[in-house]
C-alpha positions as CSV (number, residue, x, y, z in Angstrom):
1,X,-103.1,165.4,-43.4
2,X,-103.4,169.2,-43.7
3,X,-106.1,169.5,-46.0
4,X,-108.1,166.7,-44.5
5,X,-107.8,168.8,-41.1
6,X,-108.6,172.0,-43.1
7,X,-111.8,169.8,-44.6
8,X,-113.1,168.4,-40.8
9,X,-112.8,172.0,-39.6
10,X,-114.8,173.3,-42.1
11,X,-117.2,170.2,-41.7
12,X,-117.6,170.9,-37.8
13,X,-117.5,174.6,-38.9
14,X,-120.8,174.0,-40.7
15,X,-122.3,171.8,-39.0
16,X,-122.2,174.8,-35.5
17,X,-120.3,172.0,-33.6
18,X,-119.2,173.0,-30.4
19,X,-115.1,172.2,-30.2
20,X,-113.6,171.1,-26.9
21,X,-110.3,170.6,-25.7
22,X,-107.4,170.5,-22.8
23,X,-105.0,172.3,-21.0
24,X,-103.0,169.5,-21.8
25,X,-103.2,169.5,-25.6
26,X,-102.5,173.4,-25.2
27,X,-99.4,172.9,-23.4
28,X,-98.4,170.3,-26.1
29,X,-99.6,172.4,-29.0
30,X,-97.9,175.0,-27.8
31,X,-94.7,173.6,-27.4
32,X,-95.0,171.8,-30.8
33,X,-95.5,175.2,-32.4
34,X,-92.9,176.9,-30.4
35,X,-90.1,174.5,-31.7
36,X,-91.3,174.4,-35.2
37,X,-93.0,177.4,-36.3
38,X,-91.8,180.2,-33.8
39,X,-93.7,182.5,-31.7
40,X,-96.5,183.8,-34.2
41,X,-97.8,180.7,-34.7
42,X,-98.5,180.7,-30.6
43,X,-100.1,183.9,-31.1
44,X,-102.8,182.9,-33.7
45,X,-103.7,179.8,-32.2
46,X,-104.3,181.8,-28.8
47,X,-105.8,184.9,-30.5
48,X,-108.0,183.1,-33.5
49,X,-108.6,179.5,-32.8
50,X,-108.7,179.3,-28.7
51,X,-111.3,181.7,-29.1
52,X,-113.5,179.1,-31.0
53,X,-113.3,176.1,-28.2
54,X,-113.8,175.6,-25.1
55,X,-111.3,174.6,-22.8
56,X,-111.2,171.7,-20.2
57,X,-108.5,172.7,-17.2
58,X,-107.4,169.6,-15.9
59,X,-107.7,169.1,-12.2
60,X,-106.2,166.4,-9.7
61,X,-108.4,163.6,-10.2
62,X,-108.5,163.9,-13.7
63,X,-104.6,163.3,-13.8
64,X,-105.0,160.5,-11.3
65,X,-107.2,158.9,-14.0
66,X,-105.3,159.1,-17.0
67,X,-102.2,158.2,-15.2
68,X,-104.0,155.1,-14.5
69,X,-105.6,154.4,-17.6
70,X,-102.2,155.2,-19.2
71,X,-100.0,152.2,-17.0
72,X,-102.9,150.0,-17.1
73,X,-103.7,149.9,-21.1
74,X,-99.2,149.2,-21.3
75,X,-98.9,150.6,-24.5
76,X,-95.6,152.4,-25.3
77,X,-97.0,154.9,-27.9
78,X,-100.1,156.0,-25.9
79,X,-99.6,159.2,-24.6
80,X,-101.1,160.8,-21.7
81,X,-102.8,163.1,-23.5
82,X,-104.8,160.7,-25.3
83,X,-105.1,158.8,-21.8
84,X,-106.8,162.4,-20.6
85,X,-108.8,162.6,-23.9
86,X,-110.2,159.5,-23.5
87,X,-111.6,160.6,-19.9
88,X,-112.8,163.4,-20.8
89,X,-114.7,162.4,-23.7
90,X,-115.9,160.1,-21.2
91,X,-116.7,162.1,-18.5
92,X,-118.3,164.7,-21.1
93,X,-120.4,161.9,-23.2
94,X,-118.0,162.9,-26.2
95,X,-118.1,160.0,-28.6
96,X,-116.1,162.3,-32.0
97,X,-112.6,163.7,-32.0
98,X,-110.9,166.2,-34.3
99,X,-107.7,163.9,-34.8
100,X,-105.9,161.3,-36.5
101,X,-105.1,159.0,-33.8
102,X,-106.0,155.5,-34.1
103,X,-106.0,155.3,-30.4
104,X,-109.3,157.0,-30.3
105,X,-110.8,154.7,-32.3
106,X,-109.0,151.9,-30.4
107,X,-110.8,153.3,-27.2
108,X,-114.0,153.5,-28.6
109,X,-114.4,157.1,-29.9
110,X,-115.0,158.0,-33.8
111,X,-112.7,160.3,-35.7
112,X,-114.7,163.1,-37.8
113,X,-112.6,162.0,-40.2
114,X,-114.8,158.7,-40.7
115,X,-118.1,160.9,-40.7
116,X,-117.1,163.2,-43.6
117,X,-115.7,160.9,-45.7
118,X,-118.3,158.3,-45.0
């Protein structure tokens, strides 16, 4: 999965998209990194890539909505996260994510994954 992330990032790279994402996904990221990598890893990600995308900060009604959207779509392994992504990409007319998830493409969006392979 490495590579094919390495490969979409170089795709969007080229292609001058402009990368998006959440406080949310920050604090998860973060976190993930934190417990698995250590402390250096935290500070590329804020110093090299955080620099490259721009950053939704998630107010109230935003988290009203994906609560709801979470309890209301009763799946056990949708996260809130994705709940918030989906609203977003929404909210933003966003229609590709940088991911793997097969929830995005269960809610509609397409992976980049599908564009540079198709």
């Amino acid at each position: 999965m490495h590579s094919t992330a390495r490969s979409n990032f170089t795709y969007l790279s080229q292609k001058k998209a402009i990368l998006y994402t959440s406080s949310f996904v920050l604090v998860e990221t973060t976190a993930l990194l934190q417990r698995r990598i250590g402390l250096d890893a935290i500070r590329d990600l804020h110093t090299k890539i955080l620099p490259l995308i721009e950053i939704f900060w998630v107010n109230r009604e935003f988290y009203a909505n994906s609560i709801q959207r979470l309890l209301l779509q009763g799946q056990q392994d949708l996260s809130l996260v994705d709940c918030l992504s989906f609203e977003l990409m929404e909210a933003y007319e966003i229609n590709v994510a940088f991911g793997f998830d097969k929830h995005f493409t269960e809610n509609g969006f397409m992976l980049v994954n599908s564009i540079t392979s198709g």
